[in-house]
C-alpha positions in Angstrom: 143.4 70.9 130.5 142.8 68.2 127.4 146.2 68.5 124.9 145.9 70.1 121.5 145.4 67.6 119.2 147.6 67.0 116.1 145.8 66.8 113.3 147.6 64.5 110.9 144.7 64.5 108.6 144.6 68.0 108.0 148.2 68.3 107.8 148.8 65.8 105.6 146.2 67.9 103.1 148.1 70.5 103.2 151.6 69.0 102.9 149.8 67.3 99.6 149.0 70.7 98.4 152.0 72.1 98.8 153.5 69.2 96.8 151.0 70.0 93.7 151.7 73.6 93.6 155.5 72.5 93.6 154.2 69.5 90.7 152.8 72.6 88.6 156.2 74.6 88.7 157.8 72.0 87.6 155.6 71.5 84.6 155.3 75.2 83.6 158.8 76.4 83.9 161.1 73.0 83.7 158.4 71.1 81.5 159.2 68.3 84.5 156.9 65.8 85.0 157.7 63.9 89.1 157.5 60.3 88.3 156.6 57.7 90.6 156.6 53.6 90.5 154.8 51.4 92.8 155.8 47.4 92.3 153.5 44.9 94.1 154.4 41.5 93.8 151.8 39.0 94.8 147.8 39.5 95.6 148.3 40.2 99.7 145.0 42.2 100.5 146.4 45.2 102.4 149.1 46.0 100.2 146.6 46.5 97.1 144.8 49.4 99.4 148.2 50.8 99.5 149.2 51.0 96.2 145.8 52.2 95.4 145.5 54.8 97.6 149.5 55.8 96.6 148.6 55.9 92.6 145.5 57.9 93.4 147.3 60.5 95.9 150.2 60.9 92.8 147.7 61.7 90.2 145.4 64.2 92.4 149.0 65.8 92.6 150.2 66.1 89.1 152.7 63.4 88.9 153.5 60.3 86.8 151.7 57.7 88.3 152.9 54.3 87.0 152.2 50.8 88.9 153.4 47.3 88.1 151.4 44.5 89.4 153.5 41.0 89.0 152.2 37.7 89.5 152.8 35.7 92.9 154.9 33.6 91.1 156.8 36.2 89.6 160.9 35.5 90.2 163.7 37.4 92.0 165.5 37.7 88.8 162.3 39.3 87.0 161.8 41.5 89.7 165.3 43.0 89.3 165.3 43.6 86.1 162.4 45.6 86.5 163.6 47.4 89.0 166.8 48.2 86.5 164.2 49.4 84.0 163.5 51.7 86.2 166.4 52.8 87.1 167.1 54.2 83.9 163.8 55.7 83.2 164.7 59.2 83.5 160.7 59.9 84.1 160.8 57.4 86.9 161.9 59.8 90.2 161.0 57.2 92.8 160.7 53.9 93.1 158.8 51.9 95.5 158.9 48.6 96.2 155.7 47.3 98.8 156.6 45.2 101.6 156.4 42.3 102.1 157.2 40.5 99.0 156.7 36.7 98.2 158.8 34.1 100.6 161.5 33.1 97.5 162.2 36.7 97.2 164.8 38.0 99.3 163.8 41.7 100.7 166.8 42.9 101.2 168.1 42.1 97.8 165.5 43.9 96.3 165.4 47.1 98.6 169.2 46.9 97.9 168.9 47.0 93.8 167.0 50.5 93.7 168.7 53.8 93.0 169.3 55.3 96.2 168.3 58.3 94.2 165.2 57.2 93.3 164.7 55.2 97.0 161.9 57.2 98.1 160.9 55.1 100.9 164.6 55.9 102.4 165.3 52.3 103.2 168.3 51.7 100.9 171.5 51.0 102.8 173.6 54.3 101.3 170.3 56.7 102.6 170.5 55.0 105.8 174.4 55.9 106.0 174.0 59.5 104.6 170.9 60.2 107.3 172.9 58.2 110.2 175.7 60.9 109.3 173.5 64.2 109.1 174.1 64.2 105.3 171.6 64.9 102.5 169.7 61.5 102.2 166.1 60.4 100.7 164.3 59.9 104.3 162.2 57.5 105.2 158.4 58.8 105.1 156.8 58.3 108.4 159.5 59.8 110.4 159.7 62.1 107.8 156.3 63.3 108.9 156.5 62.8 112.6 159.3 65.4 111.8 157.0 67.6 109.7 154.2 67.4 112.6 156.6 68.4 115.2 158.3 71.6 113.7 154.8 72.8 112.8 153.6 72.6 116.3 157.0 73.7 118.0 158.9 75.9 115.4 162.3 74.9 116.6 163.3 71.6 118.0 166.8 72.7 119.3 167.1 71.8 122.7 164.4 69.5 123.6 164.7 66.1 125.0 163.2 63.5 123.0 162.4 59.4 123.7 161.6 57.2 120.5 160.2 54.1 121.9 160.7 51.7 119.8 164.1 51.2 117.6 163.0 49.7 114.0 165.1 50.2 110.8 161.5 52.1 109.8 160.6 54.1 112.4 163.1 54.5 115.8 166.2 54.3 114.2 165.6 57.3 111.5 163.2 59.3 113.9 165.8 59.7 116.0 168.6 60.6 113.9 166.2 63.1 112.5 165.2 64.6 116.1 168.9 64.3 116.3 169.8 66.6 113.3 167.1 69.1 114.8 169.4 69.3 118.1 166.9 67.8 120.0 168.9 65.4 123.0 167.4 62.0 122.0 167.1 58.6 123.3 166.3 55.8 121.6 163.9 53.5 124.5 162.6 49.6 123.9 161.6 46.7 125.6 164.5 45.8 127.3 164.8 49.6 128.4 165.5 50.0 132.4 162.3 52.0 134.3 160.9 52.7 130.5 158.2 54.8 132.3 160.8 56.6 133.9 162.9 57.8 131.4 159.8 58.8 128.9 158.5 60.7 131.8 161.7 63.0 131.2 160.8 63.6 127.5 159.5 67.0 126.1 158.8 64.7 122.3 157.6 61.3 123.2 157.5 59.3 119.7 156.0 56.0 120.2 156.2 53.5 118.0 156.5 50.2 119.1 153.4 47.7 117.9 151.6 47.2 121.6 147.9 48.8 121.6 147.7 51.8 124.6 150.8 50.8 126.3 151.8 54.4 127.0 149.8 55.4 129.8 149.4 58.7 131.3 152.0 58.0 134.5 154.4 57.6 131.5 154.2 61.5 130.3 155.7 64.5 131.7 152.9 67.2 131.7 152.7 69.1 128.9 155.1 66.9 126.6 154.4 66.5 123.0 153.0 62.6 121.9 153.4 61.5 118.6 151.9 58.1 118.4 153.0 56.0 115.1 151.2 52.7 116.1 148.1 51.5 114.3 147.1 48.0 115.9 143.6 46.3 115.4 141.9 45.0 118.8 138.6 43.8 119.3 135.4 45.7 120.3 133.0 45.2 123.5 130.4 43.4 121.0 131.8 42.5 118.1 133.9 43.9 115.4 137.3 45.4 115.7 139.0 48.8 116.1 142.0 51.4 115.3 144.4 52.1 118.2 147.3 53.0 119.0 150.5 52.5 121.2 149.6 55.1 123.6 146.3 55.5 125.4 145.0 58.6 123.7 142.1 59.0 126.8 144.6 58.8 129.5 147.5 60.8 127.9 145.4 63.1 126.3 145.1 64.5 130.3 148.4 64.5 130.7 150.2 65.7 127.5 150.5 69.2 125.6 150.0 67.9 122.6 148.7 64.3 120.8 148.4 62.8 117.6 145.0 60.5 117.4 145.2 57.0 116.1 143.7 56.7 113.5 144.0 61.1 111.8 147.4 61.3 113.3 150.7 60.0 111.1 149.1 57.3 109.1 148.1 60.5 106.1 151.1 61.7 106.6 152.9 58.3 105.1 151.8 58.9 101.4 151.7 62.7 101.7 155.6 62.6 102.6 156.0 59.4 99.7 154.9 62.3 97.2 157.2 65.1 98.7 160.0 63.0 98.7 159.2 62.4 95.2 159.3 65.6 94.3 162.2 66.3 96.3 164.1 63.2 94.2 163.2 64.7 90.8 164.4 68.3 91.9 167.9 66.6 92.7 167.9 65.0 89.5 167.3 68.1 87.9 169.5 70.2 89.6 167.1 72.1 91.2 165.8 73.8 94.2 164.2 71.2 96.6 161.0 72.1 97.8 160.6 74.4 100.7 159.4 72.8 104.1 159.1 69.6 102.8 162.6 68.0 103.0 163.9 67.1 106.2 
């Protein structure tokens, strides 16, 4: 029997609905406005998309939308002090800073300078300590919506035996903290992972996110597991032209597993969906207020 497919897409629709209905509370009763800031530095191609596609997903929803769009050459130091600008803006509720940033300015530094508050991307050292220790952290938004995804389709977690392939500071490493927090028994798989196929084969949540186009083949699933695929990686096409996949073969699994997320429709809408709930969620704690039901980890 085929697995149910995940529909990101249409989950991500109505996780962004939920956030304007939240957005509109917030105006009527608080006279609260969410704010968001997107900062690109440079002219890099994809990133504009991005923060085109992020300003336009935080307007449909009520919020502030704010972007500022510095010049390549545009210094460390400049960038900071931005970045302490808005800080202090109490309209400003999140801050986001798109990767990657020219060569003479260092990441880190930068990611490092934001409000942990306002850090709605969840990368900021303090967030990663207060998630890493099961307390109340801004989380980082993909695994934030793997999350979302997965207690939809399950209800409870508790109990289930989860491998995140893959162990980035982005993905794997929050992901699994997160299925962690949910009681699910977790472990964290890569490369250098003994019998990989093996021990995903003992997974009930198999969260794959690991860069390599259809390397999870069916032989790697226990029947009737639960596949969330985070990968999106270009390859070429029998002809010409290229295409969307991802790190697991969605054909072969899709015989094999219970459930799948498709590549592309699976977690890539639920990125921005979860960059404007944790916005919302960042201006509630500002305020003192309830967070938002359902979308908070």
């Amino acid at each position: 029997m085929a697995a149910k497919l995940i529909d990101g897409k249409a989950f991500a629709a109505s996780v962004r609905e939920r956030v304007g209905e939240h957005v509109s509370r917030l105006v009527k009763d608080h006279g609260i406005q969410p704010g968001l800031a997107v900062v690109l530095v440079g002219e890099n191609p994809a990133s504009e998309v991005y923060v085109r596609s992020k300003g336009k997903a935080t307007k449909e929803a009520g919020m502030k939308s704010v972007e500022h769009k510095l010049d390549e050459k545009t210094s460390e130091a400049d960038l900071l002090s931005l970045i302490d600008d808005l800080n202090r803006d109490e309209t400003i509720h999140g801050i986001l800073v798109q990767l990657p940033v020219p060569d003479h300015i260092d990441a880190e530094k930068v990611l490092a300078a934001i409000d942990p508050a306002k850090d709605v991307d969840g990368f900021h050292i303090s967030n990663v300590g207060l998630l890493g220790t099961g307390q109340k952290s801004m989380v980082p938004c993909t695994p934030l919506g793997c999350l979302m995804m997965l207690r939809d389709h399950h209800g409870s977690l508790s109990g289930m035996e989860a491998v995140v392939i893959g162990r980035s500071n982005i993905v794997g490493k929050p992901m699994a903290q997160l299925l962690l927090k949910d009681s699910c028994t977790v472990t964290i798989a890569h490369s250098r992972t003994k019998d990989l196929p093996g021990v995903v084969r003992r997974a009930d949540i198999v969260v794959a996110a690991v860069g390599r186009p259809n390397m999870v083949t069916a032989d790697w699933i226990k029947p009737g597991a639960t596949v969330i695929d985070v990968g999106i990686n270009r390859i070429e096409k029998e002809g010409g032209g290229t295409r969307l996949v991802g790190d697991v073969d969605f054909d072969d699994v899709s015989k094999v597993a219970g459930a799948i997320t498709p590549v592309p429709g699976g977690v890539g809408p639920m990125t921005i969906a979860c960059l404007l709930a944790n916005t919302v969620t960042a201006c509630c704690r500002a305020n003192g207020l309830a967070e938002p039901e359902g979308l908070t980890a």
